[in-house]
LUMRO-501711 format. One record per residue: residue number from 1; residue in one letter; x negated, y negated, z negated of N, C-alpha, C in turn. Coordinates in pm, whole numbers, padded with zeros to 5 digits. Layout:
// residues N
NUM  A  X  Y  Z  X  Y  Z  X  Y  Z
...
//
This chain:
// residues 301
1  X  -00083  00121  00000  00000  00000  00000  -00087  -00127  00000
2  X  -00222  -00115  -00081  -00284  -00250  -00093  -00313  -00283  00008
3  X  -00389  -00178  00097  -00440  -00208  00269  -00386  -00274  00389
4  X  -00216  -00182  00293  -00101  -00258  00413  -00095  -00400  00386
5  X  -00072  -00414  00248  -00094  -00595  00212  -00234  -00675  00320
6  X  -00320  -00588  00228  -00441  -00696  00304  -00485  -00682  00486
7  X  -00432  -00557  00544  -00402  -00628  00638  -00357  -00707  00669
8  X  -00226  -00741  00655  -00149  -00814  00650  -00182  -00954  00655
9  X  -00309  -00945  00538  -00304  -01121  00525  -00424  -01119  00581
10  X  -00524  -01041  00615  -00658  -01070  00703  -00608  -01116  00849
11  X  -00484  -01095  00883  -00417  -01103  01039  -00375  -01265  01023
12  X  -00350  -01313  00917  -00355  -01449  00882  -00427  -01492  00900
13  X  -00568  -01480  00869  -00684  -01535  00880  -00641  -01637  00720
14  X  -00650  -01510  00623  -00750  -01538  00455  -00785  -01476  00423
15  X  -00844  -01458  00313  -00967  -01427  00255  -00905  -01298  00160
16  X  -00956  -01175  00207  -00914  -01073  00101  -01016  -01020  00009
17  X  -01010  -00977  -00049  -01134  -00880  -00136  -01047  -00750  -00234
18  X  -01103  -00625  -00211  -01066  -00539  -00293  -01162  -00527  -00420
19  X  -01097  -00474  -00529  -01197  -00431  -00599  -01309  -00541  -00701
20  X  -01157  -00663  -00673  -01243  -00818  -00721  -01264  -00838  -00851
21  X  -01427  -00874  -00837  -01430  -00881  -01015  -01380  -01011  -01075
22  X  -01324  -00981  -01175  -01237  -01086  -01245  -01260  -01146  -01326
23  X  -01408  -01133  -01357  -01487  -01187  -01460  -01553  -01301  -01369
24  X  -01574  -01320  -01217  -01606  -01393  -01192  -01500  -01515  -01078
25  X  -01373  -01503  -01150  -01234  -01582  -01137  -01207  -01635  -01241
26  X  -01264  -01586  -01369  -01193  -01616  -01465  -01279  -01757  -01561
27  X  -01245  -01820  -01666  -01353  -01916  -01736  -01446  -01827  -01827
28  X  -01335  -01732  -01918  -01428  -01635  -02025  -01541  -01545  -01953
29  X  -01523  -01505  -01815  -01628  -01462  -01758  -01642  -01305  -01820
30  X  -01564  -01239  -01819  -01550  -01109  -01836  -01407  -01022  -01801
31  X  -01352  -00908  -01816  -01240  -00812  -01759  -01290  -00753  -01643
32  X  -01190  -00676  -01607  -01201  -00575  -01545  -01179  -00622  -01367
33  X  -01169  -00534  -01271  -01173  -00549  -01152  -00978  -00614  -01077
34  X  -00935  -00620  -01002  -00861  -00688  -00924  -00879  -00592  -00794
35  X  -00701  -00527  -00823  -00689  -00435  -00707  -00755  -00445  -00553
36  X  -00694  -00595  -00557  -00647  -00677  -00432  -00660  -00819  -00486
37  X  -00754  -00893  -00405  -00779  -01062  -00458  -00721  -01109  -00289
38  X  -00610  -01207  -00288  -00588  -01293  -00158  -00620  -01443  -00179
39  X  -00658  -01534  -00145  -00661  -01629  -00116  -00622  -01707  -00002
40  X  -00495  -01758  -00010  -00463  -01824  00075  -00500  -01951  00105
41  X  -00492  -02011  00205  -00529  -02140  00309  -00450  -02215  00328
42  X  -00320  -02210  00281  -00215  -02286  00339  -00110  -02253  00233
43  X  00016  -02327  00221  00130  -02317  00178  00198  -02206  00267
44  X  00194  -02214  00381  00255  -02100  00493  00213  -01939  00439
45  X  00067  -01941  00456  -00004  -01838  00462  00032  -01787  00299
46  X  00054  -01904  00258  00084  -01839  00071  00256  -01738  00099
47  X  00300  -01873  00142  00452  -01820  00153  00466  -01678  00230
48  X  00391  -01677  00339  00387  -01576  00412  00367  -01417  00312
49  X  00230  -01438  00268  00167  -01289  00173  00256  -01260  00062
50  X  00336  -01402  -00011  00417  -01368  -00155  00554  -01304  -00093
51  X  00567  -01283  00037  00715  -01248  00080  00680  -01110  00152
52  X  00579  -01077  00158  00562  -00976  00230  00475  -00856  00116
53  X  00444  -00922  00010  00464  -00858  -00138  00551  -00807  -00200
54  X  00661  -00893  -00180  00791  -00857  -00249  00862  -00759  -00154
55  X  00851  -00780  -00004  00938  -00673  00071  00839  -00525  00061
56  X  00749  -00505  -00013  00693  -00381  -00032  00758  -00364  -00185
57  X  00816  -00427  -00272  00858  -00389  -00404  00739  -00471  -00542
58  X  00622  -00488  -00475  00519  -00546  -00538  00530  -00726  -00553
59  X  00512  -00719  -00704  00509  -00876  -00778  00367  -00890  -00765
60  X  00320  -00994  -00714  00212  -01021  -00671  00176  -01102  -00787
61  X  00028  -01107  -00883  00023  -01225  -00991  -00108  -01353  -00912
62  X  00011  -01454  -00970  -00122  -01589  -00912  -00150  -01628  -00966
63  X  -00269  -01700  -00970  -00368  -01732  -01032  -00415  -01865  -00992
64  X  -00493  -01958  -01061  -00553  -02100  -01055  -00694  -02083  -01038
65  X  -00711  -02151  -01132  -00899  -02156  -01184  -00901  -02002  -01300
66  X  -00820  -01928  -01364  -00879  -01882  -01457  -00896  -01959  -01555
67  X  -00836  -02019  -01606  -00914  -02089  -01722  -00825  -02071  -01843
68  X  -00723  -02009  -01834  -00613  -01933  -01968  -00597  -01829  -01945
69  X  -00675  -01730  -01853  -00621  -01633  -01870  -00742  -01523  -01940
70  X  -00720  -01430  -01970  -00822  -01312  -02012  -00740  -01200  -01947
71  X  -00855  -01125  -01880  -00826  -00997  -01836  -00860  -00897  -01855
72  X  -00791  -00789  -01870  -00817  -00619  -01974  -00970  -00580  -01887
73  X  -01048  -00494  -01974  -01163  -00464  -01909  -01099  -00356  -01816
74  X  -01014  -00317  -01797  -00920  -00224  -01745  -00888  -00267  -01601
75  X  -00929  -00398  -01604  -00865  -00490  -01466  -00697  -00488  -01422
76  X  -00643  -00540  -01345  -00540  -00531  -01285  -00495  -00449  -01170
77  X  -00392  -00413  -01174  -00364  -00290  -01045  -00300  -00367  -00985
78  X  -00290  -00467  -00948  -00185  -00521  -00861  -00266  -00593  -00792
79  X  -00161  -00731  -00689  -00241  -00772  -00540  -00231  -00924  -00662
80  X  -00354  -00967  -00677  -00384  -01114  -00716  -00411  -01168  -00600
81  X  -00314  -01330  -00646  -00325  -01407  -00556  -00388  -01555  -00629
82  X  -00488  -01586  -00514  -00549  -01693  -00588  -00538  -01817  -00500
83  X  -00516  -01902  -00631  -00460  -02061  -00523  -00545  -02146  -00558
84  X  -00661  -02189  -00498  -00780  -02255  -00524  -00823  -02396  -00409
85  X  -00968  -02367  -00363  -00961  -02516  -00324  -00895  -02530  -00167
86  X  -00908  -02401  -00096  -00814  -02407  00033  -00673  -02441  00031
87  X  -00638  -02512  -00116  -00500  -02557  -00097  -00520  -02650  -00237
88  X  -00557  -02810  -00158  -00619  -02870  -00247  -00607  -03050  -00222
89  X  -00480  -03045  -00121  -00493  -03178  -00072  -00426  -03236  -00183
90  X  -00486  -03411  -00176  -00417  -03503  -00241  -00366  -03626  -00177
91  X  -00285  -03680  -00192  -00254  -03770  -00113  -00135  -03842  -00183
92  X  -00151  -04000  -00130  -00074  -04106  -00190  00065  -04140  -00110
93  X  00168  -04119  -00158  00285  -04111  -00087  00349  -04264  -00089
94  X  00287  -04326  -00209  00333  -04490  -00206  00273  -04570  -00322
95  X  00230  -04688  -00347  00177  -04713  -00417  00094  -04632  -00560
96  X  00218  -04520  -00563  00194  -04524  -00770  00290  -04423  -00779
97  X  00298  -04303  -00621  00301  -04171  -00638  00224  -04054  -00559
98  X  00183  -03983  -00629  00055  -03905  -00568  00171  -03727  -00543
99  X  00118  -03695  -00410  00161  -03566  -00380  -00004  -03467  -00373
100  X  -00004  -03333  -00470  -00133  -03239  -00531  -00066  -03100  -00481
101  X  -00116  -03047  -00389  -00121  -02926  -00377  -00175  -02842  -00543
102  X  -00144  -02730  -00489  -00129  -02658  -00639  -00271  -02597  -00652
103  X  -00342  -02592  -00598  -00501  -02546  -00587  -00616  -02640  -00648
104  X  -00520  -02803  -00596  -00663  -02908  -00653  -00680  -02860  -00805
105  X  -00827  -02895  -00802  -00807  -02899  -00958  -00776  -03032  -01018
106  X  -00765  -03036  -01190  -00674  -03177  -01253  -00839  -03267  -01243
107  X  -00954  -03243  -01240  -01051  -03330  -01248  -01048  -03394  -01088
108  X  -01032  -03313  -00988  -01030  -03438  -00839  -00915  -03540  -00870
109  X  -00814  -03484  -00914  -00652  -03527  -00913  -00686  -03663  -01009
110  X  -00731  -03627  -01123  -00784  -03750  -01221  -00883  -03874  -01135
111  X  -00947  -03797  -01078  -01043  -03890  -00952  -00986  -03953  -00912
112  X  -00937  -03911  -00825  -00788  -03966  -00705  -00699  -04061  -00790
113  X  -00688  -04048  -00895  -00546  -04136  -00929  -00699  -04254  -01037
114  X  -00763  -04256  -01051  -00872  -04345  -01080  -00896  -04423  -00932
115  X  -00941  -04399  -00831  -00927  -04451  -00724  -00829  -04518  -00676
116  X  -00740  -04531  -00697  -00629  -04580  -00711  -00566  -04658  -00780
117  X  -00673  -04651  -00896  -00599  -04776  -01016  -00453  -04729  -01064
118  X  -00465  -04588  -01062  -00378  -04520  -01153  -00333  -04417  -01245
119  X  -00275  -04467  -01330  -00287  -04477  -01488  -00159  -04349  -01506
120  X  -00213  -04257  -01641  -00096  -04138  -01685  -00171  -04021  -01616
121  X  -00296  -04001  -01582  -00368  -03878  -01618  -00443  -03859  -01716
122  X  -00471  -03936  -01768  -00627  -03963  -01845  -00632  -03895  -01921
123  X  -00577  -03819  -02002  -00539  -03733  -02079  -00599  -03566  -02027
124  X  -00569  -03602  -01903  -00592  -03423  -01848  -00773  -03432  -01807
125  X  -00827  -03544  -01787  -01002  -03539  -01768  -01043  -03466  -01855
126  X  -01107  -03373  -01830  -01182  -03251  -01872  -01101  -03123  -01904
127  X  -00981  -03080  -01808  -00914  -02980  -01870  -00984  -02939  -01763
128  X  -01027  -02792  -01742  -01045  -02718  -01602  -00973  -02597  -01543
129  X  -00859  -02647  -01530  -00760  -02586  -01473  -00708  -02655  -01281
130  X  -00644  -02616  -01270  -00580  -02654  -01168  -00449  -02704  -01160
131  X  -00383  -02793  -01065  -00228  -02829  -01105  -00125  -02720  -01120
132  X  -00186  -02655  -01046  -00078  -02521  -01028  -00035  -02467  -01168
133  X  -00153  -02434  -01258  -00164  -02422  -01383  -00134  -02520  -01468
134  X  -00177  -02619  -01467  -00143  -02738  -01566  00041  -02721  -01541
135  X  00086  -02761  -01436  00266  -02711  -01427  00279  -02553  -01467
136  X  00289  -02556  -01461  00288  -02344  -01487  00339  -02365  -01647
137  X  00207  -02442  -01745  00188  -02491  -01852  00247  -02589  -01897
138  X  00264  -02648  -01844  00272  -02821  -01909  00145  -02843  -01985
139  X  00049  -02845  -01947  -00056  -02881  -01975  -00054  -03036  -02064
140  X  -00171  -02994  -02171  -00137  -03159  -02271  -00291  -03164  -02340
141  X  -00355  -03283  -02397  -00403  -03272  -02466  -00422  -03467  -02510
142  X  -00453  -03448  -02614  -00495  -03625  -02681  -00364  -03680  -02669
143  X  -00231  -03652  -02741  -00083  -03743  -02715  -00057  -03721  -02569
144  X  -00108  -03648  -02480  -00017  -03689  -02337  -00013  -03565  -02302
145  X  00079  -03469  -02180  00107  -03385  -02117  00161  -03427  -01978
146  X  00143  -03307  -01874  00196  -03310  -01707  00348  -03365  -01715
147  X  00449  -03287  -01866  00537  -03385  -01897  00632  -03548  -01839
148  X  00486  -03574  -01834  00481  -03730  -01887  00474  -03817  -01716
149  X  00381  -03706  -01619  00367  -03785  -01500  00446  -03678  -01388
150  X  00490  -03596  -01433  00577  -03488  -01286  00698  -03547  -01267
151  X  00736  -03528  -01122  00856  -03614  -01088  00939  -03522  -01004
152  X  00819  -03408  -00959  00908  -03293  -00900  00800  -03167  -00829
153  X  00875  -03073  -00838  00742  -02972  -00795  00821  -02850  -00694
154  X  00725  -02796  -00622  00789  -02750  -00494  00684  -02616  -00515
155  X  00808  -02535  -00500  00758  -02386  -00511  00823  -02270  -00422
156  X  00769  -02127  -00399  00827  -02076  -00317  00901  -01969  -00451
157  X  01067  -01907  -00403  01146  -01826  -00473  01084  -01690  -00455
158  X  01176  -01569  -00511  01164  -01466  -00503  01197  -01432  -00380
159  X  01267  -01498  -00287  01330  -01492  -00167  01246  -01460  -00042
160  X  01129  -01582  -00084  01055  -01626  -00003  01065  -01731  00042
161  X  01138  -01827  -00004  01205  -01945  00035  01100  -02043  -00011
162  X  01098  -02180  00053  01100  -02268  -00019  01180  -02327  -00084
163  X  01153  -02417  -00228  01236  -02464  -00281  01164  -02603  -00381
164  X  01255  -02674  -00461  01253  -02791  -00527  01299  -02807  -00661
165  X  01206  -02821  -00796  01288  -02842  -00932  01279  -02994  -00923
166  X  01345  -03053  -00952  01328  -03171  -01061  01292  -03217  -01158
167  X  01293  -03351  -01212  01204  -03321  -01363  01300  -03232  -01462
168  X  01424  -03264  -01453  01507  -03189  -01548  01521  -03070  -01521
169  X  01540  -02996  -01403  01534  -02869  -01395  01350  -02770  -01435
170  X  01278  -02867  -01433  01146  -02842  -01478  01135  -02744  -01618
171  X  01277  -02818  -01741  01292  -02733  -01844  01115  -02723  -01933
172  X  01056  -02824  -01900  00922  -02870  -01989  00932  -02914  -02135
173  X  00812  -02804  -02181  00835  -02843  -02354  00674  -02817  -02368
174  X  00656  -02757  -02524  00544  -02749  -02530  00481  -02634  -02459
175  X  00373  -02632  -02362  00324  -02555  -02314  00430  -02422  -02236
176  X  00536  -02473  -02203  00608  -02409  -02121  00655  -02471  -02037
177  X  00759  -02420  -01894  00790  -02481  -01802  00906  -02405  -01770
178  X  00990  -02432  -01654  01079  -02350  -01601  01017  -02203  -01518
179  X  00846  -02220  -01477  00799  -02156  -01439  00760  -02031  -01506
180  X  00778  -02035  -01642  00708  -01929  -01696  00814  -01847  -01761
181  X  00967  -01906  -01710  01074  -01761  -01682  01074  -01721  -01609
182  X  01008  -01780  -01465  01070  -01689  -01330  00990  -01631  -01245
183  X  00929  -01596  -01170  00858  -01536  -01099  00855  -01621  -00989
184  X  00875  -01757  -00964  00829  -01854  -00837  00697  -01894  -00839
185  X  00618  -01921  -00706  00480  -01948  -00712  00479  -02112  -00640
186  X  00447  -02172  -00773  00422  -02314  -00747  00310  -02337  -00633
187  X  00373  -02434  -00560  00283  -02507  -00431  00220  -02638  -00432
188  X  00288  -02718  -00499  00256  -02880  -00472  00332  -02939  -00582
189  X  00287  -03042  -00626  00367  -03105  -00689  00366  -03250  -00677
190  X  00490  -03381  -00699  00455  -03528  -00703  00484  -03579  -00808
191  X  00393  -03647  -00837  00320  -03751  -00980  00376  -03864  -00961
192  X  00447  -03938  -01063  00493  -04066  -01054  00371  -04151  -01145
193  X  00323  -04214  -01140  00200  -04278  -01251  00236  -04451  -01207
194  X  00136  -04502  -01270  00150  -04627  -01326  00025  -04748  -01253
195  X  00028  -04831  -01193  -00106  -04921  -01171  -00155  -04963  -01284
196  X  -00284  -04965  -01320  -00332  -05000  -01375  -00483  -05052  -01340
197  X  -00580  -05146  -01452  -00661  -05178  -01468  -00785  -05061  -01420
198  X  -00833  -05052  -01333  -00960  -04930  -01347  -01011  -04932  -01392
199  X  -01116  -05044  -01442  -01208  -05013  -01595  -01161  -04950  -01713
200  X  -01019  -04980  -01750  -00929  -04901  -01822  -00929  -04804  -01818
201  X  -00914  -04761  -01709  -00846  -04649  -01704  -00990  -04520  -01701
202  X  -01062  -04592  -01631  -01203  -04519  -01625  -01261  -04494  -01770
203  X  -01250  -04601  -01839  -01284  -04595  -01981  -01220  -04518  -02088
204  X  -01098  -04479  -02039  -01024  -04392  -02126  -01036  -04233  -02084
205  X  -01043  -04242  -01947  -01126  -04122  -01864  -01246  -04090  -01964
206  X  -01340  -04194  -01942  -01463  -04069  -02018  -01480  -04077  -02185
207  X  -01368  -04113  -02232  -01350  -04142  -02381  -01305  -04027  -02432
208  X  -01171  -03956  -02341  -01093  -03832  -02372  -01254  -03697  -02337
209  X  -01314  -03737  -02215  -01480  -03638  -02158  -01517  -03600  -02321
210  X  -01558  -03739  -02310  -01662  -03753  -02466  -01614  -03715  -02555
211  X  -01483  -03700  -02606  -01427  -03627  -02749  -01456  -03484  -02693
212  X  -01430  -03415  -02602  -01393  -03275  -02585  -01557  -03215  -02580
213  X  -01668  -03284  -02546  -01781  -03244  -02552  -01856  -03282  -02719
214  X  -01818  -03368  -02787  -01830  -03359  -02912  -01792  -03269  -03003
215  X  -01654  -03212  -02956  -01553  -03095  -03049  -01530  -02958  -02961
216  X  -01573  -02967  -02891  -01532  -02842  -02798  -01644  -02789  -02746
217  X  -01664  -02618  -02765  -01822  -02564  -02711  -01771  -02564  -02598
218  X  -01794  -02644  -02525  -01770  -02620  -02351  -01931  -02595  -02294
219  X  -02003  -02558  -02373  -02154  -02501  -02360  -02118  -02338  -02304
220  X  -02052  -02271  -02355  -02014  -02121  -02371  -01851  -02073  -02267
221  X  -01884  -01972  -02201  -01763  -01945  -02109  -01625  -01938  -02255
222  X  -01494  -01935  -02253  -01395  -01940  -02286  -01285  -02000  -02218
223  X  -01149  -01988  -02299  -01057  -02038  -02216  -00954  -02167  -02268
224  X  -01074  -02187  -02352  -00972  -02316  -02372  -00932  -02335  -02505
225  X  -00800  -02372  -02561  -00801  -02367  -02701  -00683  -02222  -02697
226  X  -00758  -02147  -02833  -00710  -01948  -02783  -00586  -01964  -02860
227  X  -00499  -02025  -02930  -00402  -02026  -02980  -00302  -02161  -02976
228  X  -00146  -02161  -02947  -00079  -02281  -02953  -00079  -02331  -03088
229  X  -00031  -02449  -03070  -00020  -02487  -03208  00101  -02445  -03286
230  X  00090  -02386  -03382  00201  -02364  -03514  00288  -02449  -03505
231  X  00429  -02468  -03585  00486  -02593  -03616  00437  -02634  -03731
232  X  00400  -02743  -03779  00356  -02822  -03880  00187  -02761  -03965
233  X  00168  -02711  -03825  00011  -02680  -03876  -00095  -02742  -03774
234  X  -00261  -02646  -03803  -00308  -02684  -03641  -00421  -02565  -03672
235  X  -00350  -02497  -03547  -00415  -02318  -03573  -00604  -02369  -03638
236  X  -00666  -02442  -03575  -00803  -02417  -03545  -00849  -02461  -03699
237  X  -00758  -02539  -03808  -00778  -02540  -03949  -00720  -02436  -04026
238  X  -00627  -02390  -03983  -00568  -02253  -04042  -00704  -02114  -04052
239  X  -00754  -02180  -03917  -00863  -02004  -03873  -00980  -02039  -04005
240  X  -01064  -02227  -03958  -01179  -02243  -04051  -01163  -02250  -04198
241  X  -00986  -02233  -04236  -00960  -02236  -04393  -00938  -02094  -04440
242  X  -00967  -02060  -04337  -00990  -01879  -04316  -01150  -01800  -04344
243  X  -01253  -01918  -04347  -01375  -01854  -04338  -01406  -01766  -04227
244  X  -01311  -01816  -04076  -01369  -01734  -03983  -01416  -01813  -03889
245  X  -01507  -01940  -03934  -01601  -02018  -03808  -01685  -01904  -03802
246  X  -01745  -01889  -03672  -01855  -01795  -03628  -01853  -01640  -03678
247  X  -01726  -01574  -03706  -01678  -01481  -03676  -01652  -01392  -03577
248  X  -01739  -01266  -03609  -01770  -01184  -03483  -01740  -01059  -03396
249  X  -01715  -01027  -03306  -01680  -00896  -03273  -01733  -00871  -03126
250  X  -01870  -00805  -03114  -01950  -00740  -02996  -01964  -00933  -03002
251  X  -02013  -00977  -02788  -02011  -01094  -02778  -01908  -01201  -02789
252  X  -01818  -01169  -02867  -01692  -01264  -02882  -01735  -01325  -03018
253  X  -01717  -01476  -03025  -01680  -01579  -03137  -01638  -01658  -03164
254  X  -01542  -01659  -03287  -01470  -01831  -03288  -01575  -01893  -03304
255  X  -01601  -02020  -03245  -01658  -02081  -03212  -01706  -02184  -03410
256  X  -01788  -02194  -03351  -01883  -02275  -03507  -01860  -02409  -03451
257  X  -01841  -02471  -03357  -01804  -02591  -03323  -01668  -02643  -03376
258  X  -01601  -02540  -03295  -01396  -02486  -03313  -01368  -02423  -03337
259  X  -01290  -02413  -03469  -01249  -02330  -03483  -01110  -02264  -03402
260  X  -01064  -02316  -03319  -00965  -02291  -03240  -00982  -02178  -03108
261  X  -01105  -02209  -03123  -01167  -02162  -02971  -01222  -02010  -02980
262  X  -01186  -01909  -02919  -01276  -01786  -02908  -01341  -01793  -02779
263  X  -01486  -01810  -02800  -01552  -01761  -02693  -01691  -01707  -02671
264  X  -01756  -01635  -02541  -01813  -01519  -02518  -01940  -01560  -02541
265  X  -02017  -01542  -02655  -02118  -01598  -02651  -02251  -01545  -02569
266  X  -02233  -01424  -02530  -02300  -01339  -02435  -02255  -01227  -02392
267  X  -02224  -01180  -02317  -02182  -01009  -02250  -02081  -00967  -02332
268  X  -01984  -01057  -02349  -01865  -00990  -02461  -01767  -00944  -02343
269  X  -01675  -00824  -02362  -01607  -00748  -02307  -01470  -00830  -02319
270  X  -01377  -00789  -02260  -01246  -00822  -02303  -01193  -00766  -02436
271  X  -01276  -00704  -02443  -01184  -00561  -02578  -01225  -00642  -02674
272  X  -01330  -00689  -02687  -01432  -00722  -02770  -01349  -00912  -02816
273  X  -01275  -00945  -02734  -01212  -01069  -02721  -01045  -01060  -02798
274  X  -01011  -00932  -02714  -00876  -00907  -02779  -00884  -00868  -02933
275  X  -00973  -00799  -02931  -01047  -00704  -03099  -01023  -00885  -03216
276  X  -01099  -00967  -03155  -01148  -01041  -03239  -00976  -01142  -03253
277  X  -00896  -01149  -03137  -00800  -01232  -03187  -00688  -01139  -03225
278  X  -00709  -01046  -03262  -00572  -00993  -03343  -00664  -00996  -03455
279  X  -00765  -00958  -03513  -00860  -00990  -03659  -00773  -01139  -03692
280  X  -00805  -01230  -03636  -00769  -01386  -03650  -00672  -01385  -03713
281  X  -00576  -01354  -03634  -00405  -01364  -03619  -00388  -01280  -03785
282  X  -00463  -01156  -03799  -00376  -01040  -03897  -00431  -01142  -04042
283  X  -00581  -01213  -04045  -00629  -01267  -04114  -00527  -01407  -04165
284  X  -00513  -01496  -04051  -00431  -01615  -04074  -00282  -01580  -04165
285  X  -00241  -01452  -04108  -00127  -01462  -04135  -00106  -01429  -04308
286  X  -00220  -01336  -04330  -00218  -01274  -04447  -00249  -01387  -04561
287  X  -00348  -01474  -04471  -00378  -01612  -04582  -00225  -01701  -04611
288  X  -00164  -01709  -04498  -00102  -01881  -04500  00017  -01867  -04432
289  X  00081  -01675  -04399  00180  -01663  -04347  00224  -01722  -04247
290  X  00172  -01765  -04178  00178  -01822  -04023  00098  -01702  -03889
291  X  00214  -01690  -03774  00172  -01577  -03681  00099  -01697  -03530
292  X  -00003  -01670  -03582  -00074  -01762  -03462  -00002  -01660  -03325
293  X  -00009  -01775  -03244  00068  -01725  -03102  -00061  -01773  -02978
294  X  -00056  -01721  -02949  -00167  -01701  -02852  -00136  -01816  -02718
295  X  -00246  -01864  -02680  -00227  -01956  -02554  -00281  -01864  -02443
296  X  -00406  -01886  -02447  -00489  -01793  -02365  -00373  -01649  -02333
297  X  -00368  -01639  -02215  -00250  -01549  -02161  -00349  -01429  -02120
298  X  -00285  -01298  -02199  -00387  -01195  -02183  -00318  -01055  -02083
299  X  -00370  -01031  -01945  -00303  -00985  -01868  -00419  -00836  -01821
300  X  -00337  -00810  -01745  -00385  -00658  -01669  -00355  -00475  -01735
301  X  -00443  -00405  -01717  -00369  -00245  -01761  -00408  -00269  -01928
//
């Protein structure tokens, strides 16, 4: 069946790979292999492979940058689809609204709307994800989220269709979306933002840089911050009031910087990643009765 797929999409003219390692898709930089890796070139060519997935019975999983996800050392049996920089345009539709394919990542997109003298990303400089993901998510950090600047996002159905949410049909909260009930694969999305001052805005750009490289090992592969936030807590003081800064299992560690953060400090496995955040979780909970919930999305066999 996979062959029939990737024929399929090599007759497209994209990029297939069997047997893809997923440690080198991913940010943590470890898991297992990838039945079937596609990369598409186009919105067409996307639409095309996700419909010709589904008429074989197969849910195809897509993918961004990697940068929330962790994958079983077990790898995935299914056809991954990856939406990266071959689907990456940006472009200004009118003063002070930007249309982002779902591939750019949020650091060009932050570029682009800096070039522009516009204001309501600044917040997302230094996430390394992609839009596709940041919507997927509702991506947030420092008081602001995607929330705050989406005006509408265009995705293909189970159908194969194209289609259109709104902001209200978006159904955006914390770190969720309408996307992460349904099985549609986001394409593009348009940003309503604000003119502003560019020194401003540039200055608040590398202000949000500079906090996340002060507090965040972004020295070490990981995926980001490994748990949402609690209600009326903030996991990464829950873990260090835990005595588990620099807490270990094979190459996996919460981080001595963050405590929020698990990541690979050398040749750590996935097992070795999962091992260490259920320790966390069984630990937190037993201290302070709170069930840390996981961000970092942990997928495959």
């Amino acid at each position: 069946m996979y062959k029939e797929i990737a024929l399929f999409a090599d007759n497209l003219g994209v990029t297939v790979e069997f047997d893809a390692p997923m440690k080198k898709y991913t940010t943590f930089k470890c898991g297992g292999n990838a039945s079937l890796l596609i990369t598409p070139n186009s919105s067409e060519t996307l639409k095309s492979v996700v419909s010709y997935c589904y008429s074989k019975d197969i849910k195809p999983l897509i993918i961004g940058n990697g940068s929330n996800l962790l994958v079983s050392d077990n790898g995935i049996k299914n056809v991954v689809i990856k939406i990266g920089s071959q689907m990456s345009k940006i472009e200004l539709i009118d003063e002070s609204t930007i249309f982002c394919e779902a591939g750019a990542s949020l650091k060009s997109l932050c570029m682009f709307a800096l070039e522009n003298s516009l204001s309501g990303l600044e917040f997302a400089y230094g996430i390394p994800g992609t839009l596709g993901g940041a919507v997927y998510m509702n991506a947030g950090a420092y008081g602001g989220e995607m929330k705050d600047v989406l005006f509408s996002v265009n995705h293909i159905d189970m159908n194969g269709d194209f289609g259109t949410f709104s902001t209200e049909e978006l159904n955006l909260s914390y770190r969720h979306s309408a996307y992460s009930d349904n099985d549609y694969t986001i394409v593009s999305a348009i940003l309503k933002l604000k003119k502003a001052d560019k020194t401003e805005i540039k200055a608040a750009m590398d202000d949000k840089l500079q906090r996340r490289k002060d507090k965040q090992p972004l020295e070490y592969p990981s995926a980001g911050s490994t748990f949402k936030r609690p209600e009326g807590y903030f996991a990464g003081a829950l873990i260090q009031e835990s005595g588990l800064k620099g807490y270990t299992v094979g190459g996996a560690q919460v981080s001595e910087k963050h405590a929020g953060f698990v990541i690979n400090k050398g040749g750590a496995t996935a097992t070795d990643v999962i091992t260490l955040i259920r320790d966390v979780q069984k630990i937190v909970y037993k201290n302070f009765g709170v069930e840390l919930e996981t961000e970092v999305k942990i997928i495959g066999e």
